[in-house]
N, CA, C and O of each residue as an XYZ file, in Angstrom:
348
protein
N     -86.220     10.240     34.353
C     -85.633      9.081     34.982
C     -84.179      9.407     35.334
O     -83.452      9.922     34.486
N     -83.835      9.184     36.292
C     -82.789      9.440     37.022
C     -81.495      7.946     36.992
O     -81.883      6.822     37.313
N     -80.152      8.176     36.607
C     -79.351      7.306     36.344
C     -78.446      7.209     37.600
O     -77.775      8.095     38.127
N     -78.580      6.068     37.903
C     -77.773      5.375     38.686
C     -76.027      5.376     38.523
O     -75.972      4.883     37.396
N     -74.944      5.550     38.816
C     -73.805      5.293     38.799
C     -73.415      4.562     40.051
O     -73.702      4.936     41.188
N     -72.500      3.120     39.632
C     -71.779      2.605     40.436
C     -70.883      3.266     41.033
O     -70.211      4.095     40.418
N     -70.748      3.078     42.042
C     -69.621      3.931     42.984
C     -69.357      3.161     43.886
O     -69.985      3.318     44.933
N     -68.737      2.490     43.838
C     -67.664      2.106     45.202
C     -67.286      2.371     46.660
O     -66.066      2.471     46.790
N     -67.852      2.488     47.587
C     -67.471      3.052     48.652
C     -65.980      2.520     49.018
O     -65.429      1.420     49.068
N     -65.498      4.292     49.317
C     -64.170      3.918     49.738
C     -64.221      4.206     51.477
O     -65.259      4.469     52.084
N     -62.643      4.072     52.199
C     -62.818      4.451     53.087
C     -62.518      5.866     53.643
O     -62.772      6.915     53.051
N     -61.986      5.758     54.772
C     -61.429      7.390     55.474
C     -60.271      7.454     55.004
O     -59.694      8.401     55.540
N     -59.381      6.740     54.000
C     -57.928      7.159     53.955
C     -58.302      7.269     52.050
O     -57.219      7.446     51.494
N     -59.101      7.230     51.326
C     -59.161      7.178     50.264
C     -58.637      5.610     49.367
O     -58.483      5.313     48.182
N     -58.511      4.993     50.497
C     -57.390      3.582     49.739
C     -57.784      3.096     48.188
O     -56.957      2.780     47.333
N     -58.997      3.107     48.047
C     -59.731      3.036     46.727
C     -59.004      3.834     46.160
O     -58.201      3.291     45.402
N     -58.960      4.738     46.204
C     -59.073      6.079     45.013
C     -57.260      6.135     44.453
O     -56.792      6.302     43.327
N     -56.635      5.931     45.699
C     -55.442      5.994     45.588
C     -54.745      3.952     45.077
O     -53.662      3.749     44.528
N     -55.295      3.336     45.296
C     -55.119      2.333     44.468
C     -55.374      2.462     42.910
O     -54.560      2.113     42.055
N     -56.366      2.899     42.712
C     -56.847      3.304     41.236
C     -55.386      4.118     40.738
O     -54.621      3.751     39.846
N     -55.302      5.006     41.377
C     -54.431      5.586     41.087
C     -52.733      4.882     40.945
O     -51.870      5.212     40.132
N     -52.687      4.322     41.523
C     -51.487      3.155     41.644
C     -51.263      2.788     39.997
O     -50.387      3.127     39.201
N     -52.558      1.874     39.859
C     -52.656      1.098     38.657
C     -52.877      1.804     37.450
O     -52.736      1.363     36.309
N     -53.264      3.031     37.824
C     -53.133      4.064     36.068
C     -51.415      4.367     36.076
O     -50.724      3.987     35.131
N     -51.021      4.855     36.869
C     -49.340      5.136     36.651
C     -48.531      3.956     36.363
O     -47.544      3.923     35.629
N     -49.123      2.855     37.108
C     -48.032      1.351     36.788
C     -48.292      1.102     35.023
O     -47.308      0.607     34.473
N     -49.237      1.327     34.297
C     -49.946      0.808     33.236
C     -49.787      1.779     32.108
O     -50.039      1.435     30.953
N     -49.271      3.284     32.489
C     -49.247      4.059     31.557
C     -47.922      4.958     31.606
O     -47.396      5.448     30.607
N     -47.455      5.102     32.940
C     -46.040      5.919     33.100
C     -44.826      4.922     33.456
O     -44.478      4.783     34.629
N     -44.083      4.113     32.219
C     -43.061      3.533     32.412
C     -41.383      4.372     32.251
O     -41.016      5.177     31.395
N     -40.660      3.826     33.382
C     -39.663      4.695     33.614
C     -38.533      4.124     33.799
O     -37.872      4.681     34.676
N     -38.098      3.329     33.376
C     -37.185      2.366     33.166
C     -35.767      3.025     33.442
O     -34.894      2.351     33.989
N     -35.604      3.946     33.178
C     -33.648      4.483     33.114
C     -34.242      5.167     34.578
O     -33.216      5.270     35.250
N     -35.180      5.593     35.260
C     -35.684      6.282     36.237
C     -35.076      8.005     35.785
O     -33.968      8.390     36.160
N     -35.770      8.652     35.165
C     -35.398     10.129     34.567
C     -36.134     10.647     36.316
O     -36.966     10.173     37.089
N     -35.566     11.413     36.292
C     -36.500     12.691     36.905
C     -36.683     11.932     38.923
O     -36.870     12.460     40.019
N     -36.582     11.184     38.663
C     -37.009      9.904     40.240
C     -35.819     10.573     41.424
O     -34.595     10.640     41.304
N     -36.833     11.083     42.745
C     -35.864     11.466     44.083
C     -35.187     10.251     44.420
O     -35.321      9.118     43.958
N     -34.450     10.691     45.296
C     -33.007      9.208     45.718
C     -34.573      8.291     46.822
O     -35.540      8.738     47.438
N     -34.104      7.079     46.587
C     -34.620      6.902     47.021
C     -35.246      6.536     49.094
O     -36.206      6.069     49.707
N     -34.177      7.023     49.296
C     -34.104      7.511     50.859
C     -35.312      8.473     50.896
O     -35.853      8.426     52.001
N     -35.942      9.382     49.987
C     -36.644     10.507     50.421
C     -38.038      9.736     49.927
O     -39.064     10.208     50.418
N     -38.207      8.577     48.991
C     -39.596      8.111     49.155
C     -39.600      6.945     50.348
O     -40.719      6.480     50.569
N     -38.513      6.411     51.142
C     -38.645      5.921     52.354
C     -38.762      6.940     53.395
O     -38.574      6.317     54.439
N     -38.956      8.089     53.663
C     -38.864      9.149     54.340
C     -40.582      9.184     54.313
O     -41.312      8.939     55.274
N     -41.056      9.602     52.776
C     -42.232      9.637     52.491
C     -43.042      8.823     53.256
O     -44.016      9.242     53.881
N     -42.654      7.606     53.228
C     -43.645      6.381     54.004
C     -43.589      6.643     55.084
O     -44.603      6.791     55.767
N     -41.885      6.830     55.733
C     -42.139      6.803     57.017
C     -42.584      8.491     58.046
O     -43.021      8.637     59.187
N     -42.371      9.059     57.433
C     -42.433     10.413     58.133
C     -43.218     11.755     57.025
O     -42.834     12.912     56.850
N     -44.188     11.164     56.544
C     -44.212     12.452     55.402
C     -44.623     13.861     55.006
O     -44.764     14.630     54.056
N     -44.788     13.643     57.078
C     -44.971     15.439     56.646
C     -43.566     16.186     56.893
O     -43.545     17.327     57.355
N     -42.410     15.495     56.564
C     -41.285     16.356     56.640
C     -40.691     16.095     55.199
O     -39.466     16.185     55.113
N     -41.402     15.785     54.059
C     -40.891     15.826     52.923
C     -41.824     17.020     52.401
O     -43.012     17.305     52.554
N     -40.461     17.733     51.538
C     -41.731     18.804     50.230
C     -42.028     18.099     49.076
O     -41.930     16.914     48.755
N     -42.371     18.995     48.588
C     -42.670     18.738     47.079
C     -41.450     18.715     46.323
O     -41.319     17.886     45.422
N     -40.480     19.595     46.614
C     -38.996     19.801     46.094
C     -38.238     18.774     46.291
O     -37.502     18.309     45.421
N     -38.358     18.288     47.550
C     -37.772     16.462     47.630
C     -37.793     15.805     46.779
O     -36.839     15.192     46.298
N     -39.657     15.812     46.189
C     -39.792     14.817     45.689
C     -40.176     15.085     44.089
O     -41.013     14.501     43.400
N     -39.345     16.086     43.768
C     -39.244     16.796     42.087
C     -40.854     16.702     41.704
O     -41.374     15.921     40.907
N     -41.688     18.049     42.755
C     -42.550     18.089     42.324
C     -43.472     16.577     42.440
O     -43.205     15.646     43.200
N     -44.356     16.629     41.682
C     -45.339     15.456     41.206
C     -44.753     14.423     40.681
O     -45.561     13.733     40.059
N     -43.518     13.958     40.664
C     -42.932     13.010     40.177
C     -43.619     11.962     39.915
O     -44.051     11.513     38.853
N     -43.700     11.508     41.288
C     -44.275     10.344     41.627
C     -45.357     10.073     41.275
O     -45.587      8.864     41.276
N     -46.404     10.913     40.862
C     -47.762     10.593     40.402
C     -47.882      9.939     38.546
O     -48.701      9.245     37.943
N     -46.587     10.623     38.179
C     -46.304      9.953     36.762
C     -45.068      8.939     36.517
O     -44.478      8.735     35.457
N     -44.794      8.251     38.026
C     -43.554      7.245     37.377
C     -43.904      5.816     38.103
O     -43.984      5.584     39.310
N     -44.103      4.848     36.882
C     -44.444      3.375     37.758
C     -43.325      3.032     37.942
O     -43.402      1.805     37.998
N     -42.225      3.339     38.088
C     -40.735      2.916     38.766
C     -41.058      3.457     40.360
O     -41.516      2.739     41.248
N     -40.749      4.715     40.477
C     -41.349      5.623     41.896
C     -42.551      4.848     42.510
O     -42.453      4.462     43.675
N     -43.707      4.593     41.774
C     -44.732      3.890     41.946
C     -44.444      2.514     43.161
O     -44.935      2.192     44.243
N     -43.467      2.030     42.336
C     -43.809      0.198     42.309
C     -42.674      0.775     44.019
O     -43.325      0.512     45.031
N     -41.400      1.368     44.323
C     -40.851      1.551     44.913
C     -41.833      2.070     46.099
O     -41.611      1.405     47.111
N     -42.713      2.913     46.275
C     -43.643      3.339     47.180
C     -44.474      2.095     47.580
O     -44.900      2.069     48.735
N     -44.786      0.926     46.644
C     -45.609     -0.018     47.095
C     -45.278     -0.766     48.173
O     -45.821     -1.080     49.232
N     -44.065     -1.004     47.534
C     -42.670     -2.041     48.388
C     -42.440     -1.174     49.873
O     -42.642     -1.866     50.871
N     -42.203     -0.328     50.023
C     -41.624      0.609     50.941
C     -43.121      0.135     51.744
O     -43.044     -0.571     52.749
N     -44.349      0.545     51.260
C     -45.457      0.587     52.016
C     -46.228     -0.771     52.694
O     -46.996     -1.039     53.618
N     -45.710     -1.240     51.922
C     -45.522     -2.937     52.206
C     -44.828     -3.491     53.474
O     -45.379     -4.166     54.343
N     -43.421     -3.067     53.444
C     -42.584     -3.387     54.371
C     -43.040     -3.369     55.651
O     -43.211     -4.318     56.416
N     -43.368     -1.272     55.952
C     -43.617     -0.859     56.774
C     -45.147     -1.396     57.437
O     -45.475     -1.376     58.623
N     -45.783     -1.775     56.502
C     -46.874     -2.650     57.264
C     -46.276     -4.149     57.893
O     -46.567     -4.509     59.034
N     -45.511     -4.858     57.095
C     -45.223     -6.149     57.879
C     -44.443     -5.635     58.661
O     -44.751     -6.272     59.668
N     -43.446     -4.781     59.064
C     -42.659     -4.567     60.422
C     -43.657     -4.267     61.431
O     -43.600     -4.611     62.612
N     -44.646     -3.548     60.829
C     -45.696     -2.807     62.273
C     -46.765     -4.018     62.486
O     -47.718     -3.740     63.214
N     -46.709     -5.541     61.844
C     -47.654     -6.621     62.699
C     -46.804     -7.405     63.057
O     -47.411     -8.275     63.682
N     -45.195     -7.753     63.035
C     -44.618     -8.366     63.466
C     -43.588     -8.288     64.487
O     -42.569     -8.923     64.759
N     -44.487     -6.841     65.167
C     -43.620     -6.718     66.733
C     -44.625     -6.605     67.523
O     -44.447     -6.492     68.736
């Protein structure tokens, strides 16, 4: 007998997968004094242009372990969606 697993269909940009991902770093990597976090001009760069950021910009993987960096990428990603339906 063969087992079934729920799976979720995501879409073409991964938004699932990378939401999941959102909510494990907000819930487990708190960063309060912000250690280690790029200025934050280079995660607005990120949103807006990001294939001209490195990895060195952005101290490595930072961002995948800081819900400060996190919550700042949300906001940023946020914005840039309400500016792009309200012109």
């Amino acid at each position: 007998m063969t087992e079934k697993s729920f799976s979720p269909t995501d879409d073409e940009n991964d938004t699932l997968l990378f939401e999941k991902l959102q909510e494990h770093v907000l819930a487990h990597y708190p960063n309060p004094e912000r250690k280690g976090c790029p200025d934050p001009a280079v995660l607005k760069s990120l949103i807006d242009d990001p294939g001209n950021i490195t990895l060195d910009a952005l101290n490595d993987l930072h961002i995948f372990k800081c819900a400060e960096c996190t919550r700042l990428l949300m906001e940023l990603r946020q914005k840039k969606k309400q500016s792009g339906t309200s012109e």
